[in-house]
Structures are given as structure tokens and as C-alpha cells.
C-alpha positions in Angstrom: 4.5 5.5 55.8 3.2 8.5 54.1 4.4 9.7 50.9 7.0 12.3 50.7 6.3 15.5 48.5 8.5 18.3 48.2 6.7 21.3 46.7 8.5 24.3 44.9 6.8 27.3 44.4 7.3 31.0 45.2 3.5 31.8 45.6 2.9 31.7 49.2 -1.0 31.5 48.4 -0.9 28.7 45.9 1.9 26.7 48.0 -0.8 26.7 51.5 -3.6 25.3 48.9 -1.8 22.5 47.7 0.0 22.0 50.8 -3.7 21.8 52.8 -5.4 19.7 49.6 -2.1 17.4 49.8 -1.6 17.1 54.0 -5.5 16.7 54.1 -5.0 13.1 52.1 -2.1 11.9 54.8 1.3 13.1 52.6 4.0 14.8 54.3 4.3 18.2 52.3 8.0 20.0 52.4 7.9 23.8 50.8 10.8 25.5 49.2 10.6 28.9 47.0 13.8 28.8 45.3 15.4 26.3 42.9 18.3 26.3 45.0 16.7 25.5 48.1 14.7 22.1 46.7 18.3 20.9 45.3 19.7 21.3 48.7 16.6 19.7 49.9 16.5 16.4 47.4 20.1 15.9 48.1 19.4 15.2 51.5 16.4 13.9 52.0 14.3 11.2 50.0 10.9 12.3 48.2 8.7 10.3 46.9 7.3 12.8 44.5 8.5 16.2 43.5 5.3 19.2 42.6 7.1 22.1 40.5 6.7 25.2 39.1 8.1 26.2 36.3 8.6 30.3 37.0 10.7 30.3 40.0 12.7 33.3 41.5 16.1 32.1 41.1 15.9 29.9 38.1 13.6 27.7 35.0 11.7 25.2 36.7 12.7 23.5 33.3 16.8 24.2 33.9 15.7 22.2 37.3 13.9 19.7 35.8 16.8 19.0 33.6 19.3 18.6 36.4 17.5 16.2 38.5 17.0 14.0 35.6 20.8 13.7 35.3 20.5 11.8 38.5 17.0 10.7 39.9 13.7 9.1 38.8 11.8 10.2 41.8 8.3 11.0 40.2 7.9 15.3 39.0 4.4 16.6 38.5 4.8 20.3 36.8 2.1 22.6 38.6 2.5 26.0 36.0 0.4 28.9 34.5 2.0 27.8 31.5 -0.5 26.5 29.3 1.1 26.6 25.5 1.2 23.3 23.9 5.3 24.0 23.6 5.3 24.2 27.8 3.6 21.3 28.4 5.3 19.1 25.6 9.3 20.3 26.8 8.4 19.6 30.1 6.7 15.6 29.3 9.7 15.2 27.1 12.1 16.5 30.0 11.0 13.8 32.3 8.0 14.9 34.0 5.2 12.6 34.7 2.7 15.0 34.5 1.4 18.6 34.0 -1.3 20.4 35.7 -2.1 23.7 34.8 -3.1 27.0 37.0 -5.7 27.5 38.0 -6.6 23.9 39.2 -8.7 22.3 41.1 -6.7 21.4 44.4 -8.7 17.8 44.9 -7.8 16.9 41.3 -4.5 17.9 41.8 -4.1 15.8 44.6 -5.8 12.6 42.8 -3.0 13.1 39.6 -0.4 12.9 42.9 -2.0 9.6 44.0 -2.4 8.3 40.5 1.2 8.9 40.0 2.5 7.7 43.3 0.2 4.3 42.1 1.8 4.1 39.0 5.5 4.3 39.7 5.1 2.5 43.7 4.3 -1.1 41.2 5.8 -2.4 38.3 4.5 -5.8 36.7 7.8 -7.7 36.4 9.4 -8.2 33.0 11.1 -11.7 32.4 15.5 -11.1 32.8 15.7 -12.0 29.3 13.2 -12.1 26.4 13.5 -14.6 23.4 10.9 -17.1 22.2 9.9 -20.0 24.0 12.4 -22.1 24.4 14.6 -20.2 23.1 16.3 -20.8 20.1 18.5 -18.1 19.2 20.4 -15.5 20.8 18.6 -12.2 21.0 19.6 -8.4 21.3 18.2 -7.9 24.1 18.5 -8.5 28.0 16.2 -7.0 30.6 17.3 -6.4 34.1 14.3 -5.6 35.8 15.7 -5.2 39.9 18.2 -2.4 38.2 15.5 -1.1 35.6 18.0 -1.4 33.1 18.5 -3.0 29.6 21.5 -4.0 27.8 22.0 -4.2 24.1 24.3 -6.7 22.1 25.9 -6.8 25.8 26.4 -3.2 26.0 24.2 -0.9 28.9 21.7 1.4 27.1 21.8 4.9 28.9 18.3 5.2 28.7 16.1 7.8 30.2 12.6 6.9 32.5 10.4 6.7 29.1 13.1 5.6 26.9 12.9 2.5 29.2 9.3 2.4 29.6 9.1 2.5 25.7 11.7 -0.1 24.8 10.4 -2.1 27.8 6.8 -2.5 26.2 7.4 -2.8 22.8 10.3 -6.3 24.0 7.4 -7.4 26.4 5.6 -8.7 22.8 8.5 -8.7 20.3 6.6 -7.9 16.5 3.5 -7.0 17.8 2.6 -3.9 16.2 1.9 -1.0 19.1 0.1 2.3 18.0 0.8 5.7 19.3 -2.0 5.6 21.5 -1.1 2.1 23.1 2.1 3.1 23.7 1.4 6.3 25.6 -1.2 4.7 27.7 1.5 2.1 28.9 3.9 4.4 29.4 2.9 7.7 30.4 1.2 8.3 33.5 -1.3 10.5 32.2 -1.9 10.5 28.6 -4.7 12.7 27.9 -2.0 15.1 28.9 0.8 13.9 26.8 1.1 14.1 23.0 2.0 11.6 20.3 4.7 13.2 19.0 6.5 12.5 22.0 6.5 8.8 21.5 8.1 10.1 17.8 10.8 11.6 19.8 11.2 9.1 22.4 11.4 6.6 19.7 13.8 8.7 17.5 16.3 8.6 20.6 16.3 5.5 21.6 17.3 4.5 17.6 20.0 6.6 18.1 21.4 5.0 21.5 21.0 1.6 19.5 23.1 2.7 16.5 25.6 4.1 18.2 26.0 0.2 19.9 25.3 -1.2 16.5 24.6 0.8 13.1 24.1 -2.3 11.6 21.0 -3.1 13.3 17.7 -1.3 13.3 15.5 -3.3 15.6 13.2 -0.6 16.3 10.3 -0.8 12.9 8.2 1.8 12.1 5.1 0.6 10.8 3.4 3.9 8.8 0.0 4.8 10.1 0.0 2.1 12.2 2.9 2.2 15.0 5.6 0.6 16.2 7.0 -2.8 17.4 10.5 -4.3 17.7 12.6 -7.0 16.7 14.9 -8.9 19.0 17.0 -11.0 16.4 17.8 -11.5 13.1 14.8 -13.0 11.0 17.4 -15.9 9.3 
């Protein structure tokens, strides 16, 4: 079945090119001008991927951005003549796969859609619990992969798409350091267009969800000039 793409943008002449550059590669394209219209549209009908602009009529693309997060994962690629570092970082950090700025190039736009529609279609699965093998003591940690989900010291971590992406990779290999770098290009769909700093925030977050669980742990190590990695019980 063909992928699902609902397009919002009030530019009638940018909306036929990536309509034509997307329909000519076999996805169903559905076009709405107004922030309003595309959350009338998502809420009844299931998209594979969502193309968004950030200067709408009616509305921040960003404001819209943030509201669908509250409540789907479904795969956002920001389309925008924004091009400030500031732009493109919010909107990464906001949840958005990736960014592409105007003008584009309508067949590159439509191989980041496929790349993304690759990456989030297939996840390598992740073992329900991680400890050492066998396991000897009780760890931190559980992963429920079917619900994409992970629960600390029994308690559900509210975690956003990345936040879980992050956390997933660095329990995957438990004290193996991860640099910047690593990270982003396990996590984010496109990092050439991402930015370090948002594996700082990401990271800053996610120690925050932990403490407020347990403020007596700090599994998450920072490793200066080097990266990342976490620990999953206590060293005694």
C-alpha cells in the first residue's frame, strides 16, 4: 500500500511541486492550507508522514508541531524558508524528523521522504529487559519494545520520540561510551541536518524524568569530551 503524506502549505505553487515530485514516486499526497484543516485531517485519517510549513495562514507551523506531539509519532518533515540555525534547531528539538529548506530540489525532497518512511517503517528489536548475561542483579531498567516504551525502577518514563531513541541506544550497550556524533547518527534520521547540542538537551531531559523517579540515581554519565553512556545498576 502506498504511503500516506499529508502536506500543509498555503503556497499553491510550491504544494503542486511537491505534490507531483511525491505522487510521481507512488505516495498518496493529501493538501491542506490551514493549521486547522490538517488537525481535522490527522484526526481522522492515518498518515504515514506529515510535510509542514512552518508560516501558515492561520497559525506557527511550530504551535502545530507542538500539538501533534502531545499525541502522535507519525513521522514530520518541516519544508520552510526558514533557514536560521534557531528555526531548524526548535523544530528538530520539537519532534521533527527532518528539515528541508526552500528552495529545494523536489527529487531530493522526495528521497529525505523515503529515507524517513525507511527509517521509522523498521526497528531492530531491543531485548524486553537488559542486564548482563545471565543476569545477576536487578537492573533499572526494562524495555518494552511492542509498546516503545521504557520503565524506570518500575515506573513508565514519559518519554518523547528521541528521548527514547536516546535512552534506547545508550541501554542497547550499557557503559560503552557513545560520542555526540554516534548518537545522532542512531537516532536522528538525518544528522547532517541536526546539531549536537540537541543530544545535550535531549540528554538534559531525560536526567530530569529520571530524577524525578529517583534523585538518588544518576544513571545517565557524562563523559567530558568524549560522550555519553549509561549505567543500569549499582556498581557494588
Amino acid at each position: 500500500m502506498a504511503a500516506r503524506i499529508l502536506l500543509i502549505e498555503d503556497e499553491p505553487s510550491i504544494a503542486e511541486v511537491v505534490e507531483f515530485a511525491l505522487t510521481s514516486e507512488g505516495f498518496q499526497v493529501t493538501w491542506r492550507t490551514l493549521a486547522r484543516e490538517a488537525e481535522a485531517e490527522w484526526a481522522t485519517t492515518s498518515f504515514d508522514l506529515l510535510i509542514l510549513d512552518l508560516g501558515l495562514p492561520d497559525g506557527s507551523g511550530l504551535e502545530l508541531l507542538k500539538r501533534l506531539r502531545r499525541h502522535s509519532e507519525v513521522p514530520v518533515l518541516i519544508l520552510s524558508a526558514r533557514n536560521a540555525e534557531l528555526d531548524r534547531v526548535l523544530g528538530l528539538e520539537l519532534g521533527a524528523d527532518d528539515y528541508v529548506s526552500k528552495p529545494f530540489s523536489p527529487r531530493e525532497l522526495a528521497a529525505r521522504v523515503k529515507a524517513i518512511l525507511k527509517r521509522t517503517a523498521h526497528h531492530p528489536p531491543i531485548p524486553a529487559a537488559i542486564g548482563s548475561d545471565p543476569p545477576i542483579r536487578a537492573t533499572w531498567f526494562v524495555i518494552d519494545e511492542v509498546r516503545a516504551a521504557i520503565r524506570f525502577q518500575n515506573h513508565l518514563l514519559d518519554l518523547t520520540r528521541y528521548e527514547y531513541l536516546l535512552l534506547k541506544t545508550l541501554l542497547a550497550q550499557p557503559e560503552r561510551v557513545f560520542s555526540r556524533a554516534q548518537l545522532m547518527d542512531q537516532v536522528w534520521p538525518d544528522p547532517v541536518a541536526s546539531f549536537e547540542r540537541s543530544v545535550d538537551t535531549h540528554i538534559k531531559t531525560l536526567r530530569a524524568k529520571l530524577r524525578e523517579i529517583d534523585a538518588t540515581l544518576d544513571p545517565i554519565r557524562t563523559h567530558r569530551g568524549l560522550g555519553y553512556s549509561v549505567r543500569i545498576h549499582d556498581a557494588s
